[in-house]
C-alpha positions as CSV (number, residue, x, y, z in Angstrom):
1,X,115.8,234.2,92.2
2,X,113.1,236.8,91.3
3,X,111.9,239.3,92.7
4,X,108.3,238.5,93.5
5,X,110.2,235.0,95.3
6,X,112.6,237.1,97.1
7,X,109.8,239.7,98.2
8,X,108.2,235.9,100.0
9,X,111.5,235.5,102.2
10,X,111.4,236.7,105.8
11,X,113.3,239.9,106.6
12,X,116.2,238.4,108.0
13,X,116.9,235.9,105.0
14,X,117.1,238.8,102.7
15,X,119.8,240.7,104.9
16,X,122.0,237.3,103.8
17,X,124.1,236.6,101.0
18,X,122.6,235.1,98.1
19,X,124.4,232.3,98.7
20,X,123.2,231.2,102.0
21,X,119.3,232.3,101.4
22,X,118.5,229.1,99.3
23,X,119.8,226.0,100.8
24,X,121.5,223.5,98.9
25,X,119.6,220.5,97.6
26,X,120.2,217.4,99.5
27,X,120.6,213.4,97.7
28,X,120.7,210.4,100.5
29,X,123.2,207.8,98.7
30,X,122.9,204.2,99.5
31,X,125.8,201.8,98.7
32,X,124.8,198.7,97.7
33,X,127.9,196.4,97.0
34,X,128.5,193.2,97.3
35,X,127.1,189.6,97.6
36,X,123.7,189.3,98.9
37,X,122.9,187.0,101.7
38,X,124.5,185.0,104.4
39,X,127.9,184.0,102.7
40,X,129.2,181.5,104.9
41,X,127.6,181.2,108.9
42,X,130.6,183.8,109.8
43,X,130.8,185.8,106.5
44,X,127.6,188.3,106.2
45,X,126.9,189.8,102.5
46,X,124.1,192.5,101.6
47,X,121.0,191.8,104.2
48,X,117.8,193.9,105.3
49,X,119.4,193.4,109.0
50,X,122.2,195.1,107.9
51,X,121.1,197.8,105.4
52,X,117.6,198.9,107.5
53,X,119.3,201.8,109.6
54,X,121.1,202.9,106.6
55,X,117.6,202.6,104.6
56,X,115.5,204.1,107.2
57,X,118.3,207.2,107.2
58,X,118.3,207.8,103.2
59,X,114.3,208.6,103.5
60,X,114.4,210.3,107.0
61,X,117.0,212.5,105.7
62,X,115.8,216.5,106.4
63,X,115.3,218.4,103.1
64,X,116.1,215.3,100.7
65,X,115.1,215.1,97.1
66,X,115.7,212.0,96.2
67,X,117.5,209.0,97.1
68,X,120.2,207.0,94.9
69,X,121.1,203.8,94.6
70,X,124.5,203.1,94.0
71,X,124.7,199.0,93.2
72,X,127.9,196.8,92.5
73,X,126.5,193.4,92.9
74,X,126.6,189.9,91.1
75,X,123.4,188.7,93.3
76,X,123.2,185.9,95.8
77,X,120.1,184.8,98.1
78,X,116.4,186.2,96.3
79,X,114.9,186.5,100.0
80,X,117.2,189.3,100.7
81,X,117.4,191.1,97.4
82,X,113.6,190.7,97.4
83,X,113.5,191.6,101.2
84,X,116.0,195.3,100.7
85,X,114.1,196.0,97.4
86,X,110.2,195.8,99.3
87,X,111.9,198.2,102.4
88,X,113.0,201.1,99.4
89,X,109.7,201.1,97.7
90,X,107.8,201.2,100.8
91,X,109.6,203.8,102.6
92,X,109.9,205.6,99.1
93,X,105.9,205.5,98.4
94,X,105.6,206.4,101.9
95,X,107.9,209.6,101.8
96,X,107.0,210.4,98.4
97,X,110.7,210.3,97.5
98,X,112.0,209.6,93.8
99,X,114.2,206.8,93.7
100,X,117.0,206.6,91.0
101,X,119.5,203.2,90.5
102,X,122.7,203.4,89.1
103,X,124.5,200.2,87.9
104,X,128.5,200.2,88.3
105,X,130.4,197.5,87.2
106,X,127.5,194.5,87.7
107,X,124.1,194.5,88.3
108,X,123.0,191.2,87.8
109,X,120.5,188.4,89.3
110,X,119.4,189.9,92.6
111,X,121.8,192.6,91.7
112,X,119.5,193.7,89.1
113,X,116.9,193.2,91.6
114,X,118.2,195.7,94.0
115,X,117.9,197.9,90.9
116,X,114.0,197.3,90.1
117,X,113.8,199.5,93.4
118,X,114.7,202.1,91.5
119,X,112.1,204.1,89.7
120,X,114.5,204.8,86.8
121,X,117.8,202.6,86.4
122,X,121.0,204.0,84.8
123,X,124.2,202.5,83.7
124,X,127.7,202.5,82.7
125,X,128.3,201.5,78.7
126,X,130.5,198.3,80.7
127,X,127.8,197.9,83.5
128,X,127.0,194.4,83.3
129,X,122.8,194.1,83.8
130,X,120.4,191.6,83.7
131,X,121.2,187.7,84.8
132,X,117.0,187.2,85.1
133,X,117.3,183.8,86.4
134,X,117.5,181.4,89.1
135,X,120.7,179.6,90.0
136,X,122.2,176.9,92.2
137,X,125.4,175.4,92.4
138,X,127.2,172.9,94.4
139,X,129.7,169.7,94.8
140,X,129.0,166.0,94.4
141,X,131.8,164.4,96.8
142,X,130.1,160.5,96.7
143,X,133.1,159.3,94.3
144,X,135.4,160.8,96.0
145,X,134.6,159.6,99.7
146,X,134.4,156.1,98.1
147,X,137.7,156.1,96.7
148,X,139.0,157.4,100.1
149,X,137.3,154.3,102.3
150,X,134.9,156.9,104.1
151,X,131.7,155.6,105.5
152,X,128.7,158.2,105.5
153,X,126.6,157.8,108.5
154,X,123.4,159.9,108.2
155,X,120.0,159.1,110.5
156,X,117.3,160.8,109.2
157,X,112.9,161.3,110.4
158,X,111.8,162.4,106.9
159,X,112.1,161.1,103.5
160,X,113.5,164.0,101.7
161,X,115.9,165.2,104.6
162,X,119.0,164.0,102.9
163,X,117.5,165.8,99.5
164,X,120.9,166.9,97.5
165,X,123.1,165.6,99.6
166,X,126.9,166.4,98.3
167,X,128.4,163.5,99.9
168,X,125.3,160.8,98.3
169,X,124.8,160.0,94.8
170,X,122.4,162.7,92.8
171,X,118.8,161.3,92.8
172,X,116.3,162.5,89.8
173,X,113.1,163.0,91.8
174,X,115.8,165.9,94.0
175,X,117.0,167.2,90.9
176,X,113.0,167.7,89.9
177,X,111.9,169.1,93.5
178,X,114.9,171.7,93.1
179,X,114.3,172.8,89.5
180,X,110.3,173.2,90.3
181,X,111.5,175.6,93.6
182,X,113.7,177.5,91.2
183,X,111.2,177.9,88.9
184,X,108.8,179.3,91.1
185,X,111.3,181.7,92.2
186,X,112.2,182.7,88.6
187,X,108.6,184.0,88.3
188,X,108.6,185.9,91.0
189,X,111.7,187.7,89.7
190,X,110.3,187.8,86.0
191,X,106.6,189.4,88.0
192,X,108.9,192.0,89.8
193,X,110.6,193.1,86.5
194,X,107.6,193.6,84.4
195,X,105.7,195.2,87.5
196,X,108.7,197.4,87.4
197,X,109.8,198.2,83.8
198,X,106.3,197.7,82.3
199,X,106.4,199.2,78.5
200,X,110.1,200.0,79.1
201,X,110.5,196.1,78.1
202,X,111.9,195.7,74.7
203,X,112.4,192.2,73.5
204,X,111.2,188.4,73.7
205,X,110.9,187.1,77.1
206,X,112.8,183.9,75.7
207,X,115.8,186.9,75.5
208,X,115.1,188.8,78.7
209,X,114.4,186.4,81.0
210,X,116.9,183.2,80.0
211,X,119.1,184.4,82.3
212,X,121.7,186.5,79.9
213,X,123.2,189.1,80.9
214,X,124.3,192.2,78.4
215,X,126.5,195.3,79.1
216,X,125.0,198.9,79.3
217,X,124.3,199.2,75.6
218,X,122.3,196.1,74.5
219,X,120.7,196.5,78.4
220,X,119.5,199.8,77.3
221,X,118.0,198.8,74.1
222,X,116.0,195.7,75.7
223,X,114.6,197.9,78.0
224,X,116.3,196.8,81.2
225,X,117.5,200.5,82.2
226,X,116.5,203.9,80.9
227,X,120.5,205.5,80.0
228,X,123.9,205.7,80.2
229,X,124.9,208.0,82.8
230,X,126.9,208.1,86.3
231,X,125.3,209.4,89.2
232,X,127.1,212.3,90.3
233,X,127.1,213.9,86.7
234,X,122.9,212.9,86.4
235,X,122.1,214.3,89.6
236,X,124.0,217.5,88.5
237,X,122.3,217.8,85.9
238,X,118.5,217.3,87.8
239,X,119.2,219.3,91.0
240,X,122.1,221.6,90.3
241,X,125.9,222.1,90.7
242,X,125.6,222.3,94.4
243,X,123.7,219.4,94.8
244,X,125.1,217.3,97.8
245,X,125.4,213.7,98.2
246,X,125.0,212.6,101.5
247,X,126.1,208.7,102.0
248,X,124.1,206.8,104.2
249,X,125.5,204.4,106.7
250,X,124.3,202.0,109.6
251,X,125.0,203.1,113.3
252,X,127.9,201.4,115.1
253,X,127.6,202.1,118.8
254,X,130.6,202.2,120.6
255,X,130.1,199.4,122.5
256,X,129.3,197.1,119.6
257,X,133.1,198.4,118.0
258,X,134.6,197.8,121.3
259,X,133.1,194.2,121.9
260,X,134.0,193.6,117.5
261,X,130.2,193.6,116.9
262,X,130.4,195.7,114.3
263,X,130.4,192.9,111.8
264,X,127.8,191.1,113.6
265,X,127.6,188.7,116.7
266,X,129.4,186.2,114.8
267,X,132.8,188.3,115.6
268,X,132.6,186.5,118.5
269,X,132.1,182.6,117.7
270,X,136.1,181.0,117.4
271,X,137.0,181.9,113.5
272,X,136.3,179.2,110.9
273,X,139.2,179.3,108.4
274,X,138.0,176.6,106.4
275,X,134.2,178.2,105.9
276,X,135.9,181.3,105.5
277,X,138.0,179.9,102.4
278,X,135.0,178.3,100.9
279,X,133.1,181.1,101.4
280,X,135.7,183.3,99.9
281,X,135.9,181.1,96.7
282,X,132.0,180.9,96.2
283,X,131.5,184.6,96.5
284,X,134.6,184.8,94.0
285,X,132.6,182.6,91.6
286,X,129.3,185.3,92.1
287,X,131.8,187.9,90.5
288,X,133.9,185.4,87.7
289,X,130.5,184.8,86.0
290,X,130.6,188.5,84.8
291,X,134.2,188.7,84.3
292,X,135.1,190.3,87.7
C-alpha cells in the first residue's frame, strides 16, 4: 500500500496490522452441475426454481467482485437453460458484476448455454463444449404392443393430441411439426451465441452450429471460449492470492428438511421406482453422448 493511500485510512485502521487493514477480495461461486430440467415428475435437474436463491445470493453478496460459474452439464430442457442464463445477465447488468464461466468436464447443448451467461468462458484442454443443437429422443413401442395382443384405447378432442405417440405408428406430418419446433428453437440458441460471442466466433456456421461438439482446444480456436484455464488458478491470478471463493447455495429451512422438502414437494408423493429407473437411464444417455 502507499503512503499517500495509507494517509486516506481512518486512524483506527492504521493502528491495525497490515494484514487486516485491506480486506480480502470476495468471488460468489455458482455450481452449475447436472441435467437441466424436470427429469422425471419425481427426479428434479438444474431449474430457475431451484437455482434463484442461490442466484439472487452470488450478486447480493457484500464486497463481491465477480461472480463464477462453475458448469458440469450435458444440457436438457432449453426453457430452463434459457430461463437460468436471462436471471445471471440481468442481475449481473443490474449489479454491474463481471461474470466469468468455467467449463469442467462438459458443457454442452444447454450446458453450453448456461455458459453464454458468462461474459468470458474458460475451459479445461478435455472440457467437452459446444453441442449447438436441438435434440429429441424417444421409443416407438407400436410393434411391440402388437406382438403382445395389447389393445391401445386413446379418446382424444383435438387432431394432433396423440402427436408422437410411442405406443402408435410414427406419422410424417408429426415428424414435420416436431422438426419445424426444433428448428425454431435451434435459432434461438444460434441468436444467443452470436449475441454472446460476437467477433470471438471463428469458423463456418455449417461447423459451429451442426451440433458438434469439440474438446477445449479445437473449442478455443472456433471461438466458443476465450482459454484454457481452471477457476481457482484464473481468479488468482485477477484478484490475488487471498482471493476467497464463497459457494453459493439455496436456503433449506428447517421445516422443509424435517418434512423431506428439501428436494422439493415431490418428496412427498409415494416413490415411483419405475420413472425413477427411466429417468435414471435417460439422464445417463445426456452424459454417454460425450463420453461420461
Amino acid at each position: 500500500m502507499t503512503k499517500s493511500s495509507s494517509s486516506k485510512l481512518p486512524w483506527w485502521r492504521r493502528l491495525l496490522p497490515g494484514r487486516w487493514r485491506e480486506p480480502r477480495p470476495v468471488v460468489a461461486v455458482l455450481r452449475l452441475t447436472g441435467a437441466i430440467g424436470a427429469v422425471s415428475p419425481l427426479k428434479s435437474g438444474l431449474t430457475l426454481h431451484q437455482l434463484d436463491d442461490a442466484i439472487e445470493k452470488a450478486f447480493a453478496l457484500k464486497g463481491a467482485k465477480a461472480v463464477a460459474l462453475a458448469i458440469n452439464s450435458p444440457g436438457g430442457s432449453p426453457v430452463q437453460s434459457a430461463l437460468i442464463y436471462r436471471r445471471i445477465r440481468e442481475l449481473a447488468e443490474e449489479k454491474e458484476l463481471p461474470v466469468y464461466a468455467f467449463a469442467e468436464d462438459v458443457a454442452a447443448s444447454g450446458g453450453y448455454m448456461l455458459a453464454l451467461a458468462g461474459d468470458e468462458i474458460y475451459g479445461d484442454v478435455s472440457s467437452i463444449i459446444g453441442s449447438i443443437g436441438v435434440i429429441s429422443a424417444g421409443f416407438g413401442f407400436d410393434k411391440a404392443i402388437k406382438k403382445l395382443g395389447v389393445e391401445r384405447r386413446v379418446h382424444t378432442a383435438g387432431l394432433n393430441k396423440l402427436s408422437l405417440d410411442p405406443f402408435s405408428p410414427e406419422k410424417e406430418e408429426d415428424v414435420k411439426r416436431l422438426k419445424d419446433l426444433q428448428l425454431n428453437i435451434h435459432e434461438a440458441f444460434i441468436a444467443m451465441v452470436r449475441e454472446r460471442r460476437g467477433d470471438k466466433l471463428n469458423g463456418p456456421d455449417e461447423e459451429l452450429f451442426s451440433g458438434a461438439f469439440w474438446s477445449g482446444g479445437p473449442a478455443l480456436e472456433l471461438g466458443l471460449i476465450d482459454g484454457l484455464q481452471h477457476m481457482r488458478s484464473f481468479l488468482r491470478a485477477k484478484y490475488g492470492d487471498k482471493v476467497a471463493l464463497k459457494v453459493m447455495t439455496a436456503e433449506k429451512g428447517w421445516l422443509k428438511k424435517r418434512l423431506g422438502l428439501a428436494r422439493g414437494p415431490q418428496a412427498l408423493l409415494p416413490r415411483d421406482w419405475a420413472g425413477d429407473m427411466i429417468a435414471a437411464l435417460e439422464e445417463r444417455g445426456l452424459w454417454s453422448r460425450f463420453g461420461m
